[in-house]
N, C-alpha and C positions, 0 to 999 in steps of 0.2 A: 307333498312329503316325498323324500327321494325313496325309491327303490333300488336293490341290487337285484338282477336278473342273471344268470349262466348264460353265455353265450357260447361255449368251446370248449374244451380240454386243454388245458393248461399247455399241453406238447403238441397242440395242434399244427404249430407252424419251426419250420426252421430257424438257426440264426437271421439271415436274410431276408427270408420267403415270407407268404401271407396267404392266407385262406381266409376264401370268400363264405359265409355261413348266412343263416337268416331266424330268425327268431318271431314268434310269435307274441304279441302285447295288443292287450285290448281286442284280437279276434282281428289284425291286421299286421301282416308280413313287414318285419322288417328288416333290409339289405344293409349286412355287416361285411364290413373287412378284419380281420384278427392280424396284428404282426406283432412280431421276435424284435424288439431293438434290443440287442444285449441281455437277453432273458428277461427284458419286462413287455410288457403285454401293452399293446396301442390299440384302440379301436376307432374305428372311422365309418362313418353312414359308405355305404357301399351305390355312392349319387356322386355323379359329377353336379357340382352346383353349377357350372358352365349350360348344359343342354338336359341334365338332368338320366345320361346313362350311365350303363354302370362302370365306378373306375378303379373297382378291382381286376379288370380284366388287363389294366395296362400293365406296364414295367413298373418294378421297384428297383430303386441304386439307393442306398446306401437308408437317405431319412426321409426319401421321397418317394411320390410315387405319380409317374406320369398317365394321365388319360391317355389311353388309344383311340380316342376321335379326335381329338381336337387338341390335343397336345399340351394341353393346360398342362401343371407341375405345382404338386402339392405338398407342405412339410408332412410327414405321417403323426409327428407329435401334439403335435395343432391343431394342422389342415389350413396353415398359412398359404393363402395364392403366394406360390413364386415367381409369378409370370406378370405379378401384376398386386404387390403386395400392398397399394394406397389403397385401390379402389376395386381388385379382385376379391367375391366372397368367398371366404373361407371353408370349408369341406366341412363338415360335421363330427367333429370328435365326440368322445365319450369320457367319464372319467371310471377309471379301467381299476380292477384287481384282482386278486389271485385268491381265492376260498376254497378249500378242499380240495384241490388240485382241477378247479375250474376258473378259467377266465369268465367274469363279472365285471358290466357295464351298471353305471347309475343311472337312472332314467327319473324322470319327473311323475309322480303320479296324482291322478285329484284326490 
């Protein structure tokens, strides 16, 4: 059954910009990225699906957002590989919204 969880404060992040957060579920950390596209809210597993570090620490331009090790390049809307979109996996998105003036991820629950 889906769940919605808070992850953020809705003005957590700039137009731009992105803040790395981590949230608790089931008694096990979980690494979030929060971004601004145009005032709606994108969330993304804070995992490089490449090596598995974290790729909130890269750059973000514009809808993406590049790993700092390894240079992979990901859509933030998705988490489409750009670098390799047949056979590159995809980054972990979430599906995202706005409740009480908190950012909310849907998550899976048993």
């Amino acid at each position: 059954m889906p769940n919605w969880i808070d992850v953020a404060p809705a003005g957590e992040t700039s137009a731009e910009g992105h803040a790395c957060v981590s949230v608790e579920i089931d008694g096990k950390a979980l690494p979030l990225i929060v971004f601004n596209v145009n005032g709606s809210p994108h969330v993304m597993a804070n995992v490089c699906p490449h090596a598995g570090l974290p790729l909130g620490d890269g750059e973000r331009s514009g809808l993406t957002i590049t790993c700092p090790y390894h240079g992979y390049t990901y859509r933030i809307t998705d988490g489409q590989d750009l670098d390799d979109p047949e056979f590159g996996e995809p980054a972990k998105t979430y599906p995202t919204r706005i409740e009480n003036g908190r950012v909310q991820i849907q998550i899976e629950s048993d």
